[in-house]
C-alpha positions as a printed Julia matrix, in Angstrom:
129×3 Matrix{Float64}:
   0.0    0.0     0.0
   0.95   3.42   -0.81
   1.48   5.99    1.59
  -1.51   8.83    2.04
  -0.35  12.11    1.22
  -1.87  15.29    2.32
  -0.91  19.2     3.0
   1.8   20.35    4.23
   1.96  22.8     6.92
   3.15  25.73    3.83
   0.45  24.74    2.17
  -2.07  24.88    4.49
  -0.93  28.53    5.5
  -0.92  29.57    1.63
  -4.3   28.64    0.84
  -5.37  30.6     4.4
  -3.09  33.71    3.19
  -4.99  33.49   -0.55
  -8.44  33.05    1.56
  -8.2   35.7     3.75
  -7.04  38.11    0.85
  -9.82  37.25   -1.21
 -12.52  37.97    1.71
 -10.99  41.1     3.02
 -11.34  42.41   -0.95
 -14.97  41.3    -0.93
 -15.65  42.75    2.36
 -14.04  45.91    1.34
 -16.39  45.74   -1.54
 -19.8   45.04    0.16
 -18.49  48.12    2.39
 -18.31  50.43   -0.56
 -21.45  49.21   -2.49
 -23.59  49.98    1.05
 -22.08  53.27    1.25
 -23.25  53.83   -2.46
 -26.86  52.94   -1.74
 -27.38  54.88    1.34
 -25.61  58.28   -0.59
 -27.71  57.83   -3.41
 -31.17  57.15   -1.18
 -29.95  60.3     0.5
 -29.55  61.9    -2.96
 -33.14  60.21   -4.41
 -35.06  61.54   -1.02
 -33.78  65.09   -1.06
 -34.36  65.3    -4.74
 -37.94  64.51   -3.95
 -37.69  66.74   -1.12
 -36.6   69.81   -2.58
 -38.77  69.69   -5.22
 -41.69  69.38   -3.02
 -39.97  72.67   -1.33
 -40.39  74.73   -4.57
 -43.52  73.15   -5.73
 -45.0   74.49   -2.06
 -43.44  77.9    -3.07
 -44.92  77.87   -6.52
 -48.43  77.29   -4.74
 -48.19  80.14   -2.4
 -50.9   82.57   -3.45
 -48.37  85.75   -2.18
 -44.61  85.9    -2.88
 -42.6   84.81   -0.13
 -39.96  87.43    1.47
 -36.39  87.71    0.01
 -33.69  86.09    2.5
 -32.75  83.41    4.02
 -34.43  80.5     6.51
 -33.55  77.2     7.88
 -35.85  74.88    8.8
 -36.18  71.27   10.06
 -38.29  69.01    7.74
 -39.55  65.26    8.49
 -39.75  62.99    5.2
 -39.71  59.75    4.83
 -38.97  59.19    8.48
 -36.13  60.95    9.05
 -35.26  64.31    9.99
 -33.81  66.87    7.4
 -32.57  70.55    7.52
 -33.57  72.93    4.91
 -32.12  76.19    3.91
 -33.98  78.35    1.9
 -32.59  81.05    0.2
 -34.91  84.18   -1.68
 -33.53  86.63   -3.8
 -34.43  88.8    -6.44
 -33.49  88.98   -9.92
 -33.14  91.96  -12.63
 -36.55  90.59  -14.34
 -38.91  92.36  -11.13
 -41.24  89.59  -11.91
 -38.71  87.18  -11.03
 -37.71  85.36   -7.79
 -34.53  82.8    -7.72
 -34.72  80.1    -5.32
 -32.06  78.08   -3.73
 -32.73  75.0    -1.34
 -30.05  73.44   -0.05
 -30.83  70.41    2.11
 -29.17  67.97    4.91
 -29.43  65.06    6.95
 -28.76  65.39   10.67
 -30.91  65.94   13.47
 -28.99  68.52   15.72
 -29.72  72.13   15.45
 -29.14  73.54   11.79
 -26.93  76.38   10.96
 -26.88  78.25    7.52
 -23.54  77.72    6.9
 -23.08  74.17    8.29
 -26.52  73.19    5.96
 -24.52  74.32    2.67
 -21.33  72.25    3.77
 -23.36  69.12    4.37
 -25.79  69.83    1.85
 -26.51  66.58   -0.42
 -28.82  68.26   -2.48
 -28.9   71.86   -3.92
 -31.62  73.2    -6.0
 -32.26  76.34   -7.74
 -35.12  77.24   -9.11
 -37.43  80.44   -9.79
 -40.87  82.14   -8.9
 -43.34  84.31  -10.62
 -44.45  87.07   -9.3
 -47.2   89.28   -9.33
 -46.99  92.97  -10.19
C-alpha cells in the first residue's frame, strides 16, 4: 500500500493567506457598495424633497420674502434641515430660489446646511406685479 499524502503545513498557511485576501477584498467591496446605496437614497429623497420645497413655493398665493431660513423638515422618516434662500433677480417679476438640504438631526446652521448639503436646488418664482 501506498502511503496517504496530504498538505503540508506551507500549504495549508498559503491557501489561508490566498483566503483571507480574497474575503478582506470582498468585504471591502460590500463596504463600498452599502455606502453607495445609502448616498444615493440620500440623494433620491432630497431630490424629492426639494422639489416638493419649490412646488410648495410655486403654490403660495403671495410671494414669499427675500432672504434666508432654515428649517427642520420630516420625510420619509427621518429628519432633514432645509435652507432656503430668496432673492431677487433683474426681471422684477422674477424670484430665484435656492434650497439646499441635509441630513442630521442637531440644530441647523446656515452655513453648516450648505457644507453638508446633499442636495442643492435652484429654481425660480413668478411674481405678481
Amino acid at each position: 500500500m501506498g502511503r496517504a499524502r496530504g498538505f503540508t503545513l506551507l500549504e495549508v498557511l498559503v491557501a489561508l493567506a490566498i483566503f483571507a485576501l480574497v474575503a478582506a477584498s470582498l468585504l471591502t467591496a460590500s463596504a463600498r457598495s452599502l455606502n453607495n446605496a445609502a448616498r444615493l437614497e440620500d440623494k433620491t429623497l432630497t431630490g424629492w424633497l426639494a422639489d416638493n420645497q419649490l412646488s410648495l413655493l410655486q403654490l403660495q398665493e403671495a410671494a414669499p420674502a427675500v432672504g434666508r431660513e432654515v428649517r427642520s423638515l420630516e420625510y420619509a422618516g427621518r429628519r432633514w434641515w432645509l435652507l432656503q434662500e430668496i432673492s431677487s433677480t433683474s426681471d422684477p417679476g422674477l424670484l430665484r430660489v435656492t434650497l439646499w438640504l441635509a441630513p442630521g438631526a442637531g440644530p441647523g446652521r446656515a452655513a453648516e446646511i450648505e457644507t453638508a448639503a446633499v442636495q442643492r436646488l435652484v429654481g425660480f418664482l413668478g411674481v405678481a406685479r
